[in-house]
C-alpha positions in Angstrom: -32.8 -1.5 58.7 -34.5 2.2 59.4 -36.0 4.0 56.8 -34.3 7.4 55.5 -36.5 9.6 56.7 -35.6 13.3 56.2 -35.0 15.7 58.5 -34.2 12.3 60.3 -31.5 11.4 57.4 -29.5 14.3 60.0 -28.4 11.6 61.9 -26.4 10.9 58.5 -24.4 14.3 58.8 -21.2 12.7 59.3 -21.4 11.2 55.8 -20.9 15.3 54.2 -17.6 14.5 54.9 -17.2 10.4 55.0 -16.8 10.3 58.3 -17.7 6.3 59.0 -17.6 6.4 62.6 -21.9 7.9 63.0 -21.9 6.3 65.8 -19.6 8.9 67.7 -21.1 11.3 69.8 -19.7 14.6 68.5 -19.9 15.9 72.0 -17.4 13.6 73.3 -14.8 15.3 71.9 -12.8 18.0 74.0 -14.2 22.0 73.3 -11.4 23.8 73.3 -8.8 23.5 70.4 -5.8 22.6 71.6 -7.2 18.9 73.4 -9.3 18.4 70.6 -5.9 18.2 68.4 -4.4 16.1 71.4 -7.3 13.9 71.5 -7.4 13.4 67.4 -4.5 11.6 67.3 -5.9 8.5 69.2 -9.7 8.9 68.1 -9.8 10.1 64.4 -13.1 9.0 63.2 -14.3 10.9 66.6 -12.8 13.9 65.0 -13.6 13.3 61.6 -17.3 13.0 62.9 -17.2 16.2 64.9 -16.1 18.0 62.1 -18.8 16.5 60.0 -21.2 18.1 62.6 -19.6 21.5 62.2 -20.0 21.6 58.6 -23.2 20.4 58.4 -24.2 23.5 61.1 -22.4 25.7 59.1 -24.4 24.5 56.2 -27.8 24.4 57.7 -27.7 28.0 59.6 -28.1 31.0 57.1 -26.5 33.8 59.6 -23.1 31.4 59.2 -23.1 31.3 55.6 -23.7 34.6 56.4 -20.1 35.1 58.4 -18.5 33.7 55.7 -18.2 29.9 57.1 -17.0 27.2 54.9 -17.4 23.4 54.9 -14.8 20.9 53.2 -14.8 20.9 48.9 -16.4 18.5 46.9 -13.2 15.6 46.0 -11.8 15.5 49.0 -12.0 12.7 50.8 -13.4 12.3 54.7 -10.0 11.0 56.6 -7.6 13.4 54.2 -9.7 16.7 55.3 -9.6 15.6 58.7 -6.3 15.2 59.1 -5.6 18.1 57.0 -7.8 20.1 59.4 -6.2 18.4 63.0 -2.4 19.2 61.1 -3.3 22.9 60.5 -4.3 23.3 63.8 -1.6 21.5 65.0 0.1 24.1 63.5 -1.4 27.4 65.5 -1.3 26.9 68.5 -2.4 30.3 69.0 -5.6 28.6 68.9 -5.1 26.3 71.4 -7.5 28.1 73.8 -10.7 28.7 71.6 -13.7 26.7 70.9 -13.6 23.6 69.0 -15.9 24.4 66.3 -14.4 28.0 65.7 -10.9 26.0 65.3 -12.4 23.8 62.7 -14.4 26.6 60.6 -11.1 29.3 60.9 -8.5 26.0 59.6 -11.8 25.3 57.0 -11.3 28.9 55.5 -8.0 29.0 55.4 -6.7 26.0 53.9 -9.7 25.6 51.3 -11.0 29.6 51.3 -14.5 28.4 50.3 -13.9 26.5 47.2 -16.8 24.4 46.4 -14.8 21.2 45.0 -11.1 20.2 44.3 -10.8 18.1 41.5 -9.6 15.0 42.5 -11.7 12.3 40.2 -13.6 10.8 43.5 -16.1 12.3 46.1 -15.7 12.7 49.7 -17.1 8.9 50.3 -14.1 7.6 47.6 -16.4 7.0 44.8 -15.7 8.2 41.2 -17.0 11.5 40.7 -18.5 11.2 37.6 -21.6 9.3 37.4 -20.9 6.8 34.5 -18.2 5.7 36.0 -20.2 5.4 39.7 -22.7 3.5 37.8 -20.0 1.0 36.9 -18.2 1.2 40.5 -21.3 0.5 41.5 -22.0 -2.8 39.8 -21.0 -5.4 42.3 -21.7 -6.0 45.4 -18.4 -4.8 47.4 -19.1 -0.8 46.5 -22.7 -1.5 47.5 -22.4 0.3 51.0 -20.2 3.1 49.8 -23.2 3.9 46.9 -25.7 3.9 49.5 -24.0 6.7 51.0 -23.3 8.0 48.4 -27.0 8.1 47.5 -28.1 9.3 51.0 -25.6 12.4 51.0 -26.8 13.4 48.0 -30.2 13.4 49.1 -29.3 15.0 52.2 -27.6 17.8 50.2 -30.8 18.7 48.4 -32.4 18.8 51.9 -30.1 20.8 53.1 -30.4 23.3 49.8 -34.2 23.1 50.2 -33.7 25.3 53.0 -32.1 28.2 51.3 -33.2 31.1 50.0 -33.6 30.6 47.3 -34.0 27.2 48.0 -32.2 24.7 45.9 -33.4 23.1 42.7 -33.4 18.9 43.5 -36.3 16.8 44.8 -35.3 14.6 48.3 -35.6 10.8 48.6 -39.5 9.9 50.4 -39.5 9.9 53.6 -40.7 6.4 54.1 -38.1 4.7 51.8 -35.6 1.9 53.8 -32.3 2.7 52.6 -32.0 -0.7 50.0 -34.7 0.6 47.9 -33.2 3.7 47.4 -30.3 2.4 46.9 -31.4 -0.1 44.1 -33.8 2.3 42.4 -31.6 4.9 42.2 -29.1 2.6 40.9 -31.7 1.0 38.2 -32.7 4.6 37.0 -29.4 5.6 36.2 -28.0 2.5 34.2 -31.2 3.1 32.4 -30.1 6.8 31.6 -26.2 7.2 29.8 -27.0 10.7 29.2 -26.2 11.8 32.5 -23.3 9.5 33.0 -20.6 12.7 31.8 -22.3 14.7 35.2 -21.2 15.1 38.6 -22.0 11.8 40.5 -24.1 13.7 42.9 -25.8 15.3 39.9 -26.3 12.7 38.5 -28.0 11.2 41.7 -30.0 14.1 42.2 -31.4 14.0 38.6 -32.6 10.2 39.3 -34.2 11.1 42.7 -35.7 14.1 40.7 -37.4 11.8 38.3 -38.2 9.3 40.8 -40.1 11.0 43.1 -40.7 14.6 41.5 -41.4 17.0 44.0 -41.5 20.3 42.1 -45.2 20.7 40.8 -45.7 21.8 37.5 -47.0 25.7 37.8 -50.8 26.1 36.3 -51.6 26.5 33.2 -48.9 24.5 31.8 
């Protein structure tokens, strides 16, 4: 299995929204609106990855923030924003002729206007969104994929954050860790540590890799 590795943990963007098909090229998919709706309804993880890819753009490029670009809320799963995406557009077809990714950002802003989550008691990736009970979820083996990914987007975020200005607060995940031993220390960490079980599961996950592997260095004198 590769290691992590961030910036490498990019090639993860997809999971920002739980798209499962990584794999996918993003540029396989047609450019223009209209064909990309057309083309979604036979090749949905194509889609779902794509818009993954937009987000994460959006996310990583300051002058699109900027605009006013938006990517999918917290609590709403991967395959439910995509096809709540490919339906709105479905529904314009006054948009049939533009870019792809300007379809995607304008039916973004105007079915979720920016909001930063949408409580629906899981994450994008299906897991509970609230770290006790991801703890629990993630006890036996079955859920042990889905809390890898979990772990890995939330690591990603923080990279991601780390790039603003300001830049965000959380440490990321080494880059020389193979995705099992994150998985399992991160894991260990937090069913060693209840008082963080009634946060956010990704702040709870960004509070273990914050403890594990402390990158903030203590200012001097103190």
């Amino acid at each position: 299995m590769s290691k992590m590795g961030l910036p490498a943990a990019l090639a993860v963007a997809a999971l920002l929204t739980g798209a499962p098909g990584v794999g996918w090229a993003a540029d396989d998919v047609p450019k223009t609106t209209g064909a990309f709706v057309a083309y979604c309804g036979d090749h949905l993880e194509a889609c779902q990855t794509k818009i993954a890819v937009v987000e994460i753009a959006n996310a990583m490029d300051p002058a699109a923030r900027a605009a006013g670009n938006c990517i999918v809320p917290r609590g709403v799963e991967g395959a439910a924003a995509a096809k709540a995406i490919i339906g709105w557009l479905g529904g314009h077809p006054e948009l049939a002729g533009g870019s792809t990714r300007d379809g995607i950002e304008t039916a973004i802003k105007a079915i979720w206007n920016c909001r930063d989550e949408v409580e629906s008691g899981v994450t994008s990736l299906g897991s509970p969104d609230r770290t006790g009970a991801f703890v629990a979820f993630c006890a036996g083996p079955a859920h042990r994929s889905t809390c890898a990914d979990e772990i890995l987007t939330a690591s990603l975020r923080a990279y991601i954050a780390a790039k603003k200005v300001p830049p965000g607060p959380h440490c990321t995940s080494p880059n020389d860790i193979e995705t099992p031993e994150l998985t399992s220390k991160v894991l260990a960490w937090l069913g060693r540590h209840a008082e963080v079980y009634g946060r956010s599961t990704e702040d709870g996950i960004a509070a273990a890799i914050d403890a594990l592997w402390p990158c903030h260095a203590p200012a001097r004198g103190k």
